[in-house]
N, C-alpha and C positions, 0 to 999 in steps of 0.2 A: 347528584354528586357533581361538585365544580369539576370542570376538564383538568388536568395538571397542566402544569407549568411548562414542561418540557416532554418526547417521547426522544428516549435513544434507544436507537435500534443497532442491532448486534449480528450482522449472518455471521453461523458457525460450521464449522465441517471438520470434526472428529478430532476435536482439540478439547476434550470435556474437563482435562486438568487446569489448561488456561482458562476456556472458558469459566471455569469454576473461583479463580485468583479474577476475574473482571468482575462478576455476580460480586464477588466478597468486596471489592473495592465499591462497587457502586450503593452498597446496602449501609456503606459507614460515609456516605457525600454531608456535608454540609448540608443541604438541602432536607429540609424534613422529609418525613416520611409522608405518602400518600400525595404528596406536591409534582411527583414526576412518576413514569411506568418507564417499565424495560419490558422489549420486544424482542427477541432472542428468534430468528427463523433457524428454523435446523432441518433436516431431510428424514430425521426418525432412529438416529443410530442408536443403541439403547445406551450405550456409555451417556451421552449428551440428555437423551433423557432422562436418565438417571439423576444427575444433578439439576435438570430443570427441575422436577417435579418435590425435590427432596429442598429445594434452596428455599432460606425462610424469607424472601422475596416474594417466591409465588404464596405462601400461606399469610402476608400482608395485603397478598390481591395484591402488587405492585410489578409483578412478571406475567406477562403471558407468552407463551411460547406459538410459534403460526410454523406449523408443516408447510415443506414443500414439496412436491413430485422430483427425486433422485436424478431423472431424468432431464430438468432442466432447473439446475441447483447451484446454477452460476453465482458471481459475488451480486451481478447487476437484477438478477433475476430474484435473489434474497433481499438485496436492500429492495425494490420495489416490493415485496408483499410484506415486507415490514411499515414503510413509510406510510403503506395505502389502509394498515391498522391503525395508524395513531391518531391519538384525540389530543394531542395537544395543537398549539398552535405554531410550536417549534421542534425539529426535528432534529436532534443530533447523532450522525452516525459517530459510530468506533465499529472497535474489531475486537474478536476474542483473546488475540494477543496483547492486547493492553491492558492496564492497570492503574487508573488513574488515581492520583491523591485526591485527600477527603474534601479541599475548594475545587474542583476542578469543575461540578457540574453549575453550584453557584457561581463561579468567573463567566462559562460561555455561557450562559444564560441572560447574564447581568448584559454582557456585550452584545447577545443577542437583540434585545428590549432597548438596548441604546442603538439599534441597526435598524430598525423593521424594515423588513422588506428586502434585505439583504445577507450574504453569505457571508457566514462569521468564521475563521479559522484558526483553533488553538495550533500550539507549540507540541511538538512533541521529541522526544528523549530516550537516549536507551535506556528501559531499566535498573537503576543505581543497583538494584539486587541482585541482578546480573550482568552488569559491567566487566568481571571479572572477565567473563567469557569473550569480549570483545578482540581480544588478540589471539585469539585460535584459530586456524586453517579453516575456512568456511563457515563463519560466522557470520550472521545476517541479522539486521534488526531496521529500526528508521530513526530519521533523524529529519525533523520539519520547522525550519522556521518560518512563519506565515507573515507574508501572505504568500504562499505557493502557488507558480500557475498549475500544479499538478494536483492540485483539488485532494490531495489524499485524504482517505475517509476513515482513516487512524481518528481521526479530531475534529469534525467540520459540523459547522448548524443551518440547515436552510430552512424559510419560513414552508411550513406546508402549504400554504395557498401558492408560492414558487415552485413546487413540485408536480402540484397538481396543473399548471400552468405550463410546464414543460413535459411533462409525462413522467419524469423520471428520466431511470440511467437507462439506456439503450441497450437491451440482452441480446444485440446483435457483438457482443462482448462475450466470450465462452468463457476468458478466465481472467482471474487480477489483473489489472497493468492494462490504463489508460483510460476505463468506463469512467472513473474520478473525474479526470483532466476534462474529459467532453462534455458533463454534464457542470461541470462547473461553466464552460466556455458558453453555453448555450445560456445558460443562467445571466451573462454579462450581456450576450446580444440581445436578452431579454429586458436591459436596465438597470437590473441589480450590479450593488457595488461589493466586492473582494475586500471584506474589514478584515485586520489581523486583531488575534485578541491573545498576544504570548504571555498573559498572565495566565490563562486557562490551558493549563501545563494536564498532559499525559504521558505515560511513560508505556515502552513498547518492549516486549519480552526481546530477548537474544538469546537464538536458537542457534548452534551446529550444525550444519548439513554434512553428511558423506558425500562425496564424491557424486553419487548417484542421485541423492536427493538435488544436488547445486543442477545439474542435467534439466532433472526434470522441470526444475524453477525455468531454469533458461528456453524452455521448449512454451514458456507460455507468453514472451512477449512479441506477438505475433498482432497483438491489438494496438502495438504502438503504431506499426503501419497503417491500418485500418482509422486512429488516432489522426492522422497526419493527414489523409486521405479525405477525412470530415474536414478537419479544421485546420489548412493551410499554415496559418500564424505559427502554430507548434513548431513547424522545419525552422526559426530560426536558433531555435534551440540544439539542432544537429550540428554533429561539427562539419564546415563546408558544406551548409544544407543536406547530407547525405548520410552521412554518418551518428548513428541513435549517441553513441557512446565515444570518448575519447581514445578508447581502449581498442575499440574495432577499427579507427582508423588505421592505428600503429600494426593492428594483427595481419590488415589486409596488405602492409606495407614487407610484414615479416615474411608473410605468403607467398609473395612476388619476390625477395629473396630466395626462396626455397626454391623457386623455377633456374635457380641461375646456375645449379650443379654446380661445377667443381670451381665456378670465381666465389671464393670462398670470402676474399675481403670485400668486395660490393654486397654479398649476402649476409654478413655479420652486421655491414655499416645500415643495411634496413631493417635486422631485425632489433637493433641494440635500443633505438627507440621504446619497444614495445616490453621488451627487461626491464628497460630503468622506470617505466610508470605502471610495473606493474611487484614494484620493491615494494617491501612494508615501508608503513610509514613510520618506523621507529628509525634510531639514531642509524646512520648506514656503516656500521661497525663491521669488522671480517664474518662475526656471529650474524649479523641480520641478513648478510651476502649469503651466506651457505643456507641459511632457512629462504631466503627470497630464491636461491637456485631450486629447491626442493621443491617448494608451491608451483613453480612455473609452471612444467607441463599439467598440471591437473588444469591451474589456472588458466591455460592456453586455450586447451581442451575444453571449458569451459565458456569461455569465449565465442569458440568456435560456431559451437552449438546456436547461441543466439545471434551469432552470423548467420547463420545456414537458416535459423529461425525466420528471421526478417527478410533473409533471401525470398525465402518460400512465400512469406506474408506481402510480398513486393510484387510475385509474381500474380499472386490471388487476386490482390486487389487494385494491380494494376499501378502502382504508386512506388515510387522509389526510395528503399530506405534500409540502411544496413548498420 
């Protein structure tokens, strides 16, 4: 049997409804059938295999699904025992959250075969079918136009002999946020070139978090430190080389107001910054003021947390960055 054309590989983790809207988008690609495989790593949760086993992907033999040990089920840890099954000669990750239209895998392929040897990166988009949701209190999704130095793996194809050449993503990464960025970076000091290919369009669900869930999100970019600490260049991307986010600088500014107790006008004039860039961004009507007052404190609180994140991640690894 010829190798296929392409291997995309997919790490999943207890999302088997998305996962399931990604299988159904990649079983209707442009691309014939038996031309490319999907490698789907999951940790065994029986939802996930449920639809592995039941999707008519794996009954054309074009899905194989590769276990991993729970225990070490990272994103970096899944894409490597995905990548290190393919038999094509090009690799394209995604994620369970996406949904790509039916050209999307012919576009980065086509772009791929005009690259060799190099890292191709599509565009990616919030979900048109869920846009709606974009203007709700804790709404999260992605937005990529490539070529990004932040390597997101929403969209991206490297050649596997480049993989194999560099080891892969580095599972000294525990969670999302920043394994991308480094293994791209290493990729370029290896020779390879950063092509953009925004015709090969994917589209990225938008999820709601509670309060709680937005937390948890925030307690995991601790790898952006770790991120900066590899590969210097990234800080110029901080604000004031220090700061990960624009947001944190204004909050640590808000912060140092709070210390001033009762000079209420020097405390108002540091925090007022960190209000106004953190207003929606619809028309700034008396209505968007009263709804931007309400978000605040969750939104603060929020914040805060991947302050306190990076603090901690700063102290660990010795590298300054908030």
């Amino acid at each position: 049997m010829d190798p296929p054309v392409a291997s995309v590989v997919v790490p999943t983790h207890e999302r088997p409804e998305r996962l399931l809207r990604l299988l159904d988008a990649l079983g209707a690609q442009s691309v014939p059938g038996g031309r490319f495989e999907v490698i789907v790593v999951h940790h065994g949760e029986p939802r996930t295999l449920a639809v592995l086993t039941s999707h008519p992907l794996a009954g054309d033999g074009m899905l194989r699904a590769v276990a991993v040990d729970p225990a070490h089920s990272g994103p970096s840890a899944k894409r490597n025992a995905g990548w290190r099954e393919a038999r094509a000669a090009t690799v394209i990750f995604t994620d369970d959250d996406c949904r790509p239209p039916a050209r999307w895998l012919e576009q980065i392929v086509s772009a791929a075969l005009e690259n060799p040897g190099d890292v191709v990166q599509g565009a990616t988009r919030p979900d048109p079918e869920e846009s709606w949701m974009l203007d709700r209190p804790g709404s999260k999704t992605l937005r990529v136009d490539p070529p990004s130095p932040w390597g997101q793996t929403a969209n991206i194809a490297y050649p596997r002999a480049l993989l194999d050449r560099l080891d892969g993503f580095d599972e000294s990464f525990p969670n999302p946020g920043g394994e991308d960025a480094e293994l791209l970076h290493r990729a370029l000091q290896q020779g390879a070139r950063h092509c953009a290919a925004p015709e090969a369009l994917t589209h990225h669900a938008v999820d709601v978090l509670d309060l709680a869930a937005r937390i948890r999100v925030a307690r995991r970019w601790g790898g952006a430190v770790l991120l900066v600490k590899r590969h210097g260049a990234f800080r110029r991307h901080a604000v004031l080389g220090i700061f990960w986010r624009a947001r944190h600088a204004w909050l640590a500014l808000a912060l140092i107001g709070l210390t001033l107790g009762r000079r209420w006008r020097p405390a108002l004039a540091l925090a007022l910054p960190y209000v106004v860039l953190t207003r929606p961004s619809d028309t700034w009507t008396p209505v968007a003021r009263l709804r931007a007052l309400r978000r605040l404190p969750a939104t603060a609180l929020v914040d805060l947390v991947e302050l306190l994140t990076l603090a901690e991640a700063s102290v660990r690894y010795r590298t300054l960055l908030l």
